[in-house]
Backbone as numpy.savetxt, mean C-alpha at the origin, in Angstrom:
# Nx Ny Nz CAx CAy CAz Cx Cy Cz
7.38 -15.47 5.79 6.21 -14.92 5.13 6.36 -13.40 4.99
5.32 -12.64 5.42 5.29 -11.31 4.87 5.22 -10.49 6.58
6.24 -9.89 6.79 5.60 -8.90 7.60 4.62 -7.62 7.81
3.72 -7.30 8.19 3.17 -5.66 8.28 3.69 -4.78 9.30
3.68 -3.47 9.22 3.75 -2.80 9.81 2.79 -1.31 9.45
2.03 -0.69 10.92 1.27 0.51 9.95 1.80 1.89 11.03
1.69 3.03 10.03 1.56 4.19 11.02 0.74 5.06 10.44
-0.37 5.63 11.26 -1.20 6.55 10.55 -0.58 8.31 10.33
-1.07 8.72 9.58 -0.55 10.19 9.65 -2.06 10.82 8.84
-2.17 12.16 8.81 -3.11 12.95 8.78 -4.05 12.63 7.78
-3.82 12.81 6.28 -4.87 11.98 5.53 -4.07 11.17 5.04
-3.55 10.18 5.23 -3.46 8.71 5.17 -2.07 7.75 6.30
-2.42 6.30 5.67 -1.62 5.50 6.87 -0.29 4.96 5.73
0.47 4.83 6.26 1.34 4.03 5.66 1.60 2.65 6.14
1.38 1.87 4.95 1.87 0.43 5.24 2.77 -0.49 4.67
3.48 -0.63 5.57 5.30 -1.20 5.11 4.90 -2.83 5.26
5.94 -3.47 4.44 5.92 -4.99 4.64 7.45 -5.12 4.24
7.75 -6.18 4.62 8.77 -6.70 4.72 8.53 -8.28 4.55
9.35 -8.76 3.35 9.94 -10.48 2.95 10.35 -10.78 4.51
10.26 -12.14 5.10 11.12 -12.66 5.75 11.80 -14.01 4.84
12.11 -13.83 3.85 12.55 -14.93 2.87 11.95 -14.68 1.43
12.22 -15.85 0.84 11.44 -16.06 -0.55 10.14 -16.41 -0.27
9.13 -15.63 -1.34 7.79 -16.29 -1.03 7.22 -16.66 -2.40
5.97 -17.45 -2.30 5.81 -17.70 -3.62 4.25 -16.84 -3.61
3.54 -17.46 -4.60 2.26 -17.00 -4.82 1.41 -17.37 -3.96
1.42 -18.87 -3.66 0.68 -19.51 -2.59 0.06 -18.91 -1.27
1.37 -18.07 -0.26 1.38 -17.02 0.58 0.16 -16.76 0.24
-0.45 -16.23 -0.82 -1.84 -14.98 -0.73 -3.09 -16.03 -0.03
-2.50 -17.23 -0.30 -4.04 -17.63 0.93 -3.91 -17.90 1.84
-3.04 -17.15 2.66 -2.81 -17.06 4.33 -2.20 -16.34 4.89
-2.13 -15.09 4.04 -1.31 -13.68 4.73 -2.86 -13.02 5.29
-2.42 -12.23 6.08 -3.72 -11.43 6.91 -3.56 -10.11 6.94
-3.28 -9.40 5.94 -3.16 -7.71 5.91 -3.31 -6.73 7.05
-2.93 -6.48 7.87 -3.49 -5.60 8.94 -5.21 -4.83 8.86
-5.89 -4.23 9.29 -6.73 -3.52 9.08 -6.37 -1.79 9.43
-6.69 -1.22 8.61 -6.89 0.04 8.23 -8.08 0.85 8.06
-7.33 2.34 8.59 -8.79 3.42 8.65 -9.35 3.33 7.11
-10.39 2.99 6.79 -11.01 3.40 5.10 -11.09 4.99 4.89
-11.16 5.76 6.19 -11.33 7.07 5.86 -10.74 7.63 5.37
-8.95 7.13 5.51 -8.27 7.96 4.86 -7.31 7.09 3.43
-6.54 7.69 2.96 -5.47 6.99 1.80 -4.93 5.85 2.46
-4.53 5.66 1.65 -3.13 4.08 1.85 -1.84 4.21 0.76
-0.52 4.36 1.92 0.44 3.93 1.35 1.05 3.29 1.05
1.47 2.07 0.31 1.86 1.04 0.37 3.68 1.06 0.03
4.59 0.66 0.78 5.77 0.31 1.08 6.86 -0.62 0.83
7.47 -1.32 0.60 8.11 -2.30 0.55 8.64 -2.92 -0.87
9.35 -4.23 -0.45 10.19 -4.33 -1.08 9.45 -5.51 -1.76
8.80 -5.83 -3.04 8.40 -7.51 -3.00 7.69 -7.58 -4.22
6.84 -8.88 -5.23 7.05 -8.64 -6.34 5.43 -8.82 -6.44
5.53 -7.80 -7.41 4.55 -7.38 -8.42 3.08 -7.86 -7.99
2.98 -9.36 -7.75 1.90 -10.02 -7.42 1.04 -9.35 -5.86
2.42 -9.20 -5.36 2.09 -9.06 -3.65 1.34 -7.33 -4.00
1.96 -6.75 -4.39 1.46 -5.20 -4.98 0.11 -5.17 -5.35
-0.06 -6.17 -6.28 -1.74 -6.37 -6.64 -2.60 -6.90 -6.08
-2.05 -7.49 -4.72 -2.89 -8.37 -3.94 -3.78 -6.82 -3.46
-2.65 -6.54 -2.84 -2.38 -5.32 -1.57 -3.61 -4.28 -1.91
-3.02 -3.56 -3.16 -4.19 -2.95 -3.65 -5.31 -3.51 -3.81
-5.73 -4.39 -4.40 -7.20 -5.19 -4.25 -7.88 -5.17 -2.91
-6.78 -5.70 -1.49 -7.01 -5.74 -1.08 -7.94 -4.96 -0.11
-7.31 -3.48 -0.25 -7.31 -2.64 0.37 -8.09 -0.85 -0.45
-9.01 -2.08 -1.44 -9.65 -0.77 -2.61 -10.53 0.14 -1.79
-11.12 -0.42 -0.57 -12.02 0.64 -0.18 -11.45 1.86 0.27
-10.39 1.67 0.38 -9.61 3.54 1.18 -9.97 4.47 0.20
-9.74 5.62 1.17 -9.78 7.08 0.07 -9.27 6.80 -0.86
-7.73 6.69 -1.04 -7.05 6.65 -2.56 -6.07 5.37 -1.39
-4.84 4.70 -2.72 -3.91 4.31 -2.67 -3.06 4.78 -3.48
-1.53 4.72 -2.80 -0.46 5.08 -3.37 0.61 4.23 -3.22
1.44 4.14 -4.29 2.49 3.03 -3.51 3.68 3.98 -3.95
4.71 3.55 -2.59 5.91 4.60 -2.54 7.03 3.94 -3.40
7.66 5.09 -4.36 8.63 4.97 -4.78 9.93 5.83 -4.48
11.04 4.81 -4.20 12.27 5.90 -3.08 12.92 6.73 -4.48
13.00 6.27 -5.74 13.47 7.08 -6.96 12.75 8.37 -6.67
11.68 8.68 -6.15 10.65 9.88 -6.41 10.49 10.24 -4.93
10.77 9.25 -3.53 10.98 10.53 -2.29 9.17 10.31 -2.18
8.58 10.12 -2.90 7.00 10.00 -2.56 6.45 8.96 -3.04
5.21 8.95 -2.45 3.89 7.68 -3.40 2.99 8.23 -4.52
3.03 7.30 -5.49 2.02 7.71 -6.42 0.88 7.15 -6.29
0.31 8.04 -6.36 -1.65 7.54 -6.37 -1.48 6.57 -7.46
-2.24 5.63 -7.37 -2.81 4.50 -8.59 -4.31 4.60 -8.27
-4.87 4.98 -7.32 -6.58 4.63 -7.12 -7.13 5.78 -6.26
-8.20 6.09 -6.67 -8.32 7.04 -6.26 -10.01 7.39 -6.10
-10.83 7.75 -5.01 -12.10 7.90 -4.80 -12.92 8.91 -4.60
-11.59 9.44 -4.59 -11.91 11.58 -4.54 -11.48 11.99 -5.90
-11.68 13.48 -5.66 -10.80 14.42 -6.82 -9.70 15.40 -6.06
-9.30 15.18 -4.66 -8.37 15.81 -4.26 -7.26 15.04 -4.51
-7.30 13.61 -4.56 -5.80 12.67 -4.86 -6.50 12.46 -6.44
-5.18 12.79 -7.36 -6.11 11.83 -8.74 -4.59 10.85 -8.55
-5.14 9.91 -9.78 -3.55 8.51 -10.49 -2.68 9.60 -10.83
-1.63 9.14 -10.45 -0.81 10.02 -11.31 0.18 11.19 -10.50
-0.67 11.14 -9.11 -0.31 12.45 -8.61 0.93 12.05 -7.48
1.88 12.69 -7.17 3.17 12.18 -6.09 2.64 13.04 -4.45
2.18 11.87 -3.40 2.52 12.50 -2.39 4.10 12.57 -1.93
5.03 13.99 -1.51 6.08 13.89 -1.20 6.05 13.07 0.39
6.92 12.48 0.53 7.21 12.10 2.27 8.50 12.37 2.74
């Protein structure tokens, strides 16, 4: 299935997952996302397809912003956003 893993850092947490195999769509009605601070952002991590990405974010709309990391860019890009200090669009470096 899907692994989690989280680590918090100053304004936001990062959260990694990891495949332990092939998964299908099905997975989304019995994976259990970790829980997370809402206070701050969310980074989202990993390696996995498209669907799992949109779960994730849905899942996890109430945070400050979300970003999901891209290693081409060294940072995460905001996609969501609840402030005006993170807008879409914007690269946190890591």
């Amino acid at each position: 299935m899907v692994k989690f893993d989280t680590a918090e850092y100053g304004k936001y947490t990062i959260l990694h997952f990891e495949l332990e195999g092939p998964i299908n769509p099905e997975i989304l009605k019995d994976i259990c996302p970790p829980k997370v601070n809402s206070t701050k952002g969310l980074i989202i991590s990993g390696r996995g397809p498209i669907w799992l990405y949109c779960y994730l974010v849905h899942y996890y709309h109430f945070t400050v912003f979300i970003a999901t990391f891209d290693p081409r860019l060294g940072g995460a890009v905001i996609v969501e956003s609840h402030i005006p200090e993170f807008k879409p669009g914007n690269v946190i470096m890591l």
